[in-house]
N, C-alpha and C positions, 0 to 999 in steps of 0.2 A: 495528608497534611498540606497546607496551604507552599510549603517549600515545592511540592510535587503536582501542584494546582496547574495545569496550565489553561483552564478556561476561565471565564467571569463570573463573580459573584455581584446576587442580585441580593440582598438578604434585609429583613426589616428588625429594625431595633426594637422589639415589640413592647405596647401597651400592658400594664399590669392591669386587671378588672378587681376592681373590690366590691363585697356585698356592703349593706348597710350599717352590719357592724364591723365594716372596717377591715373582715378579713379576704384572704386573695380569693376568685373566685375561680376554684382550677379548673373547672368545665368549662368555663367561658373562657378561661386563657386557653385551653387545648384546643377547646373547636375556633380559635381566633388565629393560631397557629399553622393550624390544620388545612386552614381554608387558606391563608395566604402561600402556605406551601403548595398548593392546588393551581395558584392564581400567576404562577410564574415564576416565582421566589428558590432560588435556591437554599438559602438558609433562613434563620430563624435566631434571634440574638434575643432571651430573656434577659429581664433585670440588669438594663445597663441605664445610662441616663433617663430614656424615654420611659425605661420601665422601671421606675423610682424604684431603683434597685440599693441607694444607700441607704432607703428607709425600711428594708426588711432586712429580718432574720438569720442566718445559716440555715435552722431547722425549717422555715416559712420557705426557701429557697431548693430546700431537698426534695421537700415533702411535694413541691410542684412542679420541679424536673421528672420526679420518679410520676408524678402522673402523667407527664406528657409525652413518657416514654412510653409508660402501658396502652397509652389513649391509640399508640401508634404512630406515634412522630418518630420519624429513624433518627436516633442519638447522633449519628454523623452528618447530621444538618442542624444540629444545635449546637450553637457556639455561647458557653457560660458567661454571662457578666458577673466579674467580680470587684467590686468597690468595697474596700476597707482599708482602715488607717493602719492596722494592726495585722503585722505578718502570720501573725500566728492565725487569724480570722480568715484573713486571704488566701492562705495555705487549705484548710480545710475546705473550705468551700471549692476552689481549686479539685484539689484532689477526690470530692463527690463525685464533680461531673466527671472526669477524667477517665474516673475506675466507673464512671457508667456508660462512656463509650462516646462522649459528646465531643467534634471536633477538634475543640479547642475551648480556651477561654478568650474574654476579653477584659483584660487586667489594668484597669484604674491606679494612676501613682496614689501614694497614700494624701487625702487630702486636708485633713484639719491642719495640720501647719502651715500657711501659706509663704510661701515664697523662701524652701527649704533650701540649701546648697545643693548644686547637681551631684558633688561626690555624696550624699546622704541620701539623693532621690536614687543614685547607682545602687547604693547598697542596699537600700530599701525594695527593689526588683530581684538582685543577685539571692539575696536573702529566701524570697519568697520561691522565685525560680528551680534554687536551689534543692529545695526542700519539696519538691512536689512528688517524688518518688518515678516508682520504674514507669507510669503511666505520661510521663511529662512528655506535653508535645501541644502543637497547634497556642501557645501565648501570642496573642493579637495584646500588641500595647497600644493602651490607649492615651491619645492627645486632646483632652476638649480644657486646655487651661483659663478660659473664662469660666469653669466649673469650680474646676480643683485647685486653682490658682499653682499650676505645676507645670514648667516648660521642658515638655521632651526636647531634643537636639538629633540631628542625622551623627552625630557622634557620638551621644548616649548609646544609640537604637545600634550604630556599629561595633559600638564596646558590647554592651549586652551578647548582639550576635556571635560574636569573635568567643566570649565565654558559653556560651549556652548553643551557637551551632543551631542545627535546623530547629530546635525547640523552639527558639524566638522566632515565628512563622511571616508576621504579617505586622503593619502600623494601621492602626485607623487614626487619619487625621481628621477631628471634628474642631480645628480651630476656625473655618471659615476664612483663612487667608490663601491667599492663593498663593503667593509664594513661598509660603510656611507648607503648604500641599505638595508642591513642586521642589520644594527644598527634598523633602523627605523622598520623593522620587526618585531624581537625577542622585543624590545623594547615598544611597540606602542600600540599593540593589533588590532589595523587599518589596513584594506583593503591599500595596496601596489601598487603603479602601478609605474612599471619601466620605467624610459625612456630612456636610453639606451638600445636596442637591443641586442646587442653583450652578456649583460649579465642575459637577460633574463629566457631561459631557467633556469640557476643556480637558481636564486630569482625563479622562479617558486617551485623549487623542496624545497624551502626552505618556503615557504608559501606565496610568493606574489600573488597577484590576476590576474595580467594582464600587460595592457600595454597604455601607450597614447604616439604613435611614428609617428615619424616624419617620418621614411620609411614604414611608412604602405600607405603615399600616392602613392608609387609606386609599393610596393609589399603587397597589406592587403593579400594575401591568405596564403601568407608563413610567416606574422607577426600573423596570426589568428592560422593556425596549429602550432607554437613553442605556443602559449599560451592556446589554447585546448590540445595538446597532451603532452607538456613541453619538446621533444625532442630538441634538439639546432639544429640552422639551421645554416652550415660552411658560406654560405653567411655572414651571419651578420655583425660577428665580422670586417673583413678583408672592407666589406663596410664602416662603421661605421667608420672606420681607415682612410679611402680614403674623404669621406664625412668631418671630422674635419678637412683635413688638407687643406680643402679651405673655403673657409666663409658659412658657413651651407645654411642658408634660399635659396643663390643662385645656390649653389650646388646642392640642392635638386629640384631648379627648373629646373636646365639646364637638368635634367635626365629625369623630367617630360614633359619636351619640346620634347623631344627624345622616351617617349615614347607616346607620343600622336601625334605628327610630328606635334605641335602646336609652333609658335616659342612665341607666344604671352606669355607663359606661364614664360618666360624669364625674365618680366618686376619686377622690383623691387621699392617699393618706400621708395627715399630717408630717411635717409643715406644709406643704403644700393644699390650696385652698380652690373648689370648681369656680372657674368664671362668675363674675355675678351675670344679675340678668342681664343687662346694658350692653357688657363686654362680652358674652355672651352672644347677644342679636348684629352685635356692630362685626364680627368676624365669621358669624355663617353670612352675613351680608355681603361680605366682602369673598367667601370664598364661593359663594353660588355668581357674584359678577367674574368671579375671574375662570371660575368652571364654565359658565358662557360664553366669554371672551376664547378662551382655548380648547374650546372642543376637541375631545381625538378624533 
């Protein structure tokens, strides 16, 4: 468990790949998996933000864990994403990966109410927590409140701990603040995992552990070296910049398509919509200048 962690995680929030009808395509997610576990990565995060994981299934979610288990991905480098509003939905799916051996999860406040009471966002954790059975262990909470419109606190995150003990393992901050990063730090006592890149390095130097990013689907060797060596890497940031300012998940695929010369990798499933052509050409434009500019 991430309580008895004491080195660094390098791990990528991974890509969902869908076929053209729209369903997941679990050979391409395994060997996508597969190959970034190979490439430096110590873990492997399905279905969390990056991997529009609020737009699938329970059964869509099992059915692709159990393949990536058989495919050969060791269960204890996968760490579950679980997004739902509904504890009874979060519980379960929770409890799949758990009893299948998968590190931990990464558990999502509930999000369709925006801007709940913190005692209701308690309960709504304690709830789910609660109820995860004798396999309960490794909860990564997660903080991306420009998503979910839901603000964790380093006093939530120590209430929870104080009730729930090594269970509550780890925080991923994906707010992109730096002192909301650093708050949960200094604050916390808990293993750190940043999700913003751009400010990784820094959180490193300052005691985070690692990372669970979204461009480690494209670049794990230069997301692995800024969080093994802690040097910052000029890419990032100026990436990172370029990436927010088109709708993430699609952006991150159209790069991926690009560099796998896969177009398939394009598909999104609704709401979410592929780049058009435009937005499209204006951001591999911009990521083959800034891959130029920052050569490793």
């Amino acid at each position: 468990m991430f309580s008895d962690w004491k080195g660094k995680a390098a791990m990528a929030a991974l890509t969902t790949p869908f076929t053209e009808k729209g369903k997941v395509d679990r050979i391409k997610f395994s060997d996508h998996a597969s190959q970034l576990l190979t490439r430096g990565l110590q873990g492997v995060v399905p279905f969390g933000t990056t991997g529009e994981g609020a737009s699938l299934g329970m059964q869509e979610k099992a059915e692709c864990l159990e393949h990536m288990i058989a495919q050969g991905i060791p269960a204890g480098r996968i760490i579950m994403g679980v997004a739902s509003s509904a504890v009874d939905e979060a519980v379960q799916t929770a409890r799949h990966a758990l009893s299948a051996g998968c590190r931990g999860i990464l558990l999502a406040p509930p999000f369709y109410f925006k801007v709940p009471g913190a005692e209701g966002v308690y309960r709504w954790f304690s709830e789910v927590i609660s109820q995860l059975g004798p396999n309960a262990r490794g909860v990564v909470l997660y903080h991306i409140p420009q998503v979910t419109g839901v603000e964790l606190s380093p006093d939530m995150v120590n209430r929870l701990r104080a009730a729930f003990g090594p269970i509550v393992a780890a925080v991923k901050d994906s707010s992109g603040n730096l002192e909301t990063t650093r708050g949960f730090i200094q604050r916390t006592g808990l293993p750190i995992l940043v999700g913003h890149e751009g400010l990784l390095a820094g959180m490193m130097a300052e005691g985070a552990v690692g990372s669970i990013s979204g461009l480690a689907n494209l670049l794990p060797e230069r997301l692995s070296q800024v969080v093994n060596q802690g040097h910052a890497d000029p890419l990032f940031e100026p990436l990172v910049r370029t990436v927010v300012s088109f709708p993430v998940v699609p952006a991150v695929k159209t790069i991926l398509a690009r560099l796998t010369q896969d177009p398939a990798w394009l598909i999104c499933r609704p709401p979410l919509e592929t780049l058009g052509r435009e937005h499209g050409a204006q951001l591999l434009q911009t990521w083959d200048v800034l891959c130029q500019a920052h050569a490793a």
